[in-house]
C-alpha positions in Angstrom: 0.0 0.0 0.0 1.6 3.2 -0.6 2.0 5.7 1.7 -1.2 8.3 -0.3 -3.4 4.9 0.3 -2.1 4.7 4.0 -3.2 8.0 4.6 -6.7 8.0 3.1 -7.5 4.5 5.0 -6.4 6.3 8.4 -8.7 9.2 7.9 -12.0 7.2 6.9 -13.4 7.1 9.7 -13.2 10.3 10.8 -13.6 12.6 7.8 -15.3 10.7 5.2 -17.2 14.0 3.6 -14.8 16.0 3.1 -12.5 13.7 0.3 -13.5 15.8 -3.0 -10.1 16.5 -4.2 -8.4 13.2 -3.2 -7.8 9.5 -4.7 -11.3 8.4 -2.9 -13.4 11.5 -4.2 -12.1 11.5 -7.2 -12.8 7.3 -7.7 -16.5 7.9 -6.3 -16.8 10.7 -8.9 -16.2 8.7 -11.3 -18.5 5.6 -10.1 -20.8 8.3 -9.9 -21.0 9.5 -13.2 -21.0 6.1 -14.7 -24.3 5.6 -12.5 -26.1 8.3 -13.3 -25.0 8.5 -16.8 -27.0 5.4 -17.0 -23.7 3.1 -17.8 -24.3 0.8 -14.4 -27.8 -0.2 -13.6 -29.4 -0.3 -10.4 -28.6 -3.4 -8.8 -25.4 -4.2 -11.0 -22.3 -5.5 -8.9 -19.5 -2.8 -7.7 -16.2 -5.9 -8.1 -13.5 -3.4 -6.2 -11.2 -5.9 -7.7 -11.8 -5.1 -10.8 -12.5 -1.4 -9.8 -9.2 -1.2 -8.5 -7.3 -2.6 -11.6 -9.2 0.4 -13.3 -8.1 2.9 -11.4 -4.9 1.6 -10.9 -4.7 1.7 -7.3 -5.5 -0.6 -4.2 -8.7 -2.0 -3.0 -8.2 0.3 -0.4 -9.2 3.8 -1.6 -11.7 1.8 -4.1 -13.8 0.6 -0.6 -13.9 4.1 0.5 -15.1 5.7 -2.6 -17.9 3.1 -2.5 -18.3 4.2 1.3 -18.9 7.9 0.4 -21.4 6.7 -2.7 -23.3 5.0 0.5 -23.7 7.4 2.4 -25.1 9.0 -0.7 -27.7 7.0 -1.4 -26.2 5.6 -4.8 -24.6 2.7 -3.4 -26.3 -0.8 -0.8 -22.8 -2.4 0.4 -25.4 -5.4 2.2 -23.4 -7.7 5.1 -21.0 -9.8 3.0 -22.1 -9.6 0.2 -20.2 -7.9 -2.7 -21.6 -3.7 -3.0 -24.0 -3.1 -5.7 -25.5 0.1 -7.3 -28.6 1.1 -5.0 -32.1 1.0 -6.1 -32.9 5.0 -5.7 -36.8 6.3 -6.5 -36.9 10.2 -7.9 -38.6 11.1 -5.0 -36.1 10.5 -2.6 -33.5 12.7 -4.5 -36.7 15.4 -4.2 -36.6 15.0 -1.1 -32.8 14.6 -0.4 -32.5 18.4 -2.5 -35.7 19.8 0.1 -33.8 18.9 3.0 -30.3 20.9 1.4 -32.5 23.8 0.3 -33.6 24.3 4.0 -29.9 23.7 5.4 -28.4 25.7 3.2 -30.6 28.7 3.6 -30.4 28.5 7.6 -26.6 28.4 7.0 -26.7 31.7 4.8 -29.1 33.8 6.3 -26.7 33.2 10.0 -23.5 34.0 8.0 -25.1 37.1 7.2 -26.3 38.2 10.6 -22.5 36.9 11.8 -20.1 37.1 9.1 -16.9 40.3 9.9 -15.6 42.4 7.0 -12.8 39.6 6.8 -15.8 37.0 6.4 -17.3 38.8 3.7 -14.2 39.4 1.7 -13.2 35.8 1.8 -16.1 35.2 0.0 -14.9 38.0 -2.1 -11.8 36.3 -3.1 -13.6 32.5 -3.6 -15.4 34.5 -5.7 -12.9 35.8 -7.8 -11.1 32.7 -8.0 -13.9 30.7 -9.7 -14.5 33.3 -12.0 -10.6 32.9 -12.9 -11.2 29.2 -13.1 -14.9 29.6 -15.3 -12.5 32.5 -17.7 -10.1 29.5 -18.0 -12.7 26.7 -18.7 -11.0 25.0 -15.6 -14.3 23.0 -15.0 -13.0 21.2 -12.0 -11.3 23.4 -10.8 -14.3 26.0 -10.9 -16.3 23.4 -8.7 -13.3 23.1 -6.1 -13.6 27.0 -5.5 -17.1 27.0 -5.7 -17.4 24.2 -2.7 -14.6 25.9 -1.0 -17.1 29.1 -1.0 -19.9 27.1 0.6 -17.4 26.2 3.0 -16.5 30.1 4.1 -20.0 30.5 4.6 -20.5 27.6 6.8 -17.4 28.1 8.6 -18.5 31.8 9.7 -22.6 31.3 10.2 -21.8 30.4 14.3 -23.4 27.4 14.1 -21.3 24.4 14.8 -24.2 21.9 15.1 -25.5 22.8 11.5 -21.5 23.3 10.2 -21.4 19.8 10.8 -24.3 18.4 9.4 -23.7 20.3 6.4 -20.1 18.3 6.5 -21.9 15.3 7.0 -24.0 16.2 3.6 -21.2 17.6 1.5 -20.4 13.7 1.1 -23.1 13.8 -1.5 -20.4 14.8 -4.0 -22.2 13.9 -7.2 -25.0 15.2 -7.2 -24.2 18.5 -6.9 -21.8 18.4 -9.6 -24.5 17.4 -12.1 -25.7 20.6 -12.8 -22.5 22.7 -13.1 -20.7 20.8 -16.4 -21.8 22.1 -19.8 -20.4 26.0 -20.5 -24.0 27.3 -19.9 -24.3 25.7 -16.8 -21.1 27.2 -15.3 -21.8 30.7 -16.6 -25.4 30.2 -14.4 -24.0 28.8 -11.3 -21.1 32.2 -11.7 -23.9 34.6 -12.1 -25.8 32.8 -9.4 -22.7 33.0 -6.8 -22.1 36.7 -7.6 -25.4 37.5 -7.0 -25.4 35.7 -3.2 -22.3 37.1 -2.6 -23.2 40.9 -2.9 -26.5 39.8 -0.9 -24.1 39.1 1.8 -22.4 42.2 1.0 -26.1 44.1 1.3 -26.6 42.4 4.4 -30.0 41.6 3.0 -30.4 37.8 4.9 -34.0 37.2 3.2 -32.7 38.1 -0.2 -29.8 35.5 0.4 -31.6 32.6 1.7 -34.3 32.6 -1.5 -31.5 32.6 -3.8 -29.5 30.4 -2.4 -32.7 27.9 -1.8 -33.5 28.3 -5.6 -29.6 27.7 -6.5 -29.9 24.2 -4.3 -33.4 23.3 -6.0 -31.8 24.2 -9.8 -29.8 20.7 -9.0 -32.5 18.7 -9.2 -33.6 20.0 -12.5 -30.1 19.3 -13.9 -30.8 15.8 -12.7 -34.3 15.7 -14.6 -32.3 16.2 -17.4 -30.2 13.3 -17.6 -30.7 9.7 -18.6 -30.7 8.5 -15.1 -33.7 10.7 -14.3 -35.9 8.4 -16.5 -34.7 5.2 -15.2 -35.7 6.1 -11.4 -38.8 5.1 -10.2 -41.7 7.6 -9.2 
């Protein structure tokens, strides 16, 4: 095992949800895609044999990528048996983006009552650096800053209980990436960002908690949109 593997294995436990730009997040990304792209099936064996050889890597990393994709909801690892892709119904990802609209809004409207001029300009310079990333066509990169900007705001809303249940949800990596890919997309989510950002600037808490609610909510219409959408059940 090398010593990257060691590393990830050691922090599992702990600090599961927040692996986006390592060897695991990057592996459950890519399972991910392949699942709601429609290329695995619900029910079809996860071999992390043969997911391994794929990737190149240990089984190691390959078991906690299918750990995170659990605790999303896209992957049943049953008791001894090998992990499969989960049988998921549309109106549990419904309700899956309700539940994130709600947190998320809480979360903004207390970074606005709490956030300093140092808080605020944080955000500021997130900001900036995804609309260096979207200028670029960095895609990924655009998504990294544009997590790391959620992050700032629920860092500084003084609330440690939600903090870490938004942590705990941040594990649902996939999803949220859906609707941020095609050029369009990314100019939208920018536009959306800068717009929450000078709400925060405004001090205007109402104003920030509708848009960001309707950002979170846009998600599930990128997933309507893809061929996965039509293969969930009602």
């Amino acid at each position: 095992m090398t010593n990257i593997e060691s590393s990830l294995s050691a922090s599992a436990v702990v600090d599961l949800q927040d692996r986006e730009g390592s060897l695991v997040g990057k592996i459950a990304n890519e399972i991910a895609s392949g699942i709601v792209n429609g290329d695995l099936k619900p029910g079809d064996d996860l071999n992390s044999v043969e997911l391994a050889t794929r990737f190149g890597t240990s089984r190691t990393p390959v078991r906690e990528a299918l750990m995170l994709l659990e605790k999303e909801g896209l992957v049943e690892i049953p008791p001894r048996r090998r992990p499969r892709v989960a049988h998921v119904t549309f109106q549990e990802i419904e309700e899956l983006y309700q539940i994130r609209a709600l947190l998320n809004g809480m979360m903004i409207e207390l970074f606005v009552t709490h956030a300093d001029e140092a808080g605020l300009a944080e955000a500021h310079a997130v900001l900036e650096r995804m609309q260096a990333a979207a200028a670029a066509d960095e895609t990924d990169l655009f998504i990294e800053e544009r997590v790391q900007l959620h992050a700032v705001w629920a860092d500084r809303c003084g609330n440690q209980t939600l903090k870490k249940t938004l942590a705990a949800w941040r594990a649902r990596i996939s999803l949220r990436r859906l609707g941020i890919r095609r050029p369009e997309q990314i100019e939208r989510s920018l536009l959306d960002h800068r717009r929450l950002v000078m709400a925060c600037d405004d001090r205007d808490s109402n104003l920030a908690r509708e848009l960001i609610r309707s950002m979170t909510l846009s998600g599930l219409d990128a997933i309507r949109e893809t061929r996965w959408s039509d293969q969930l059940p009602r």
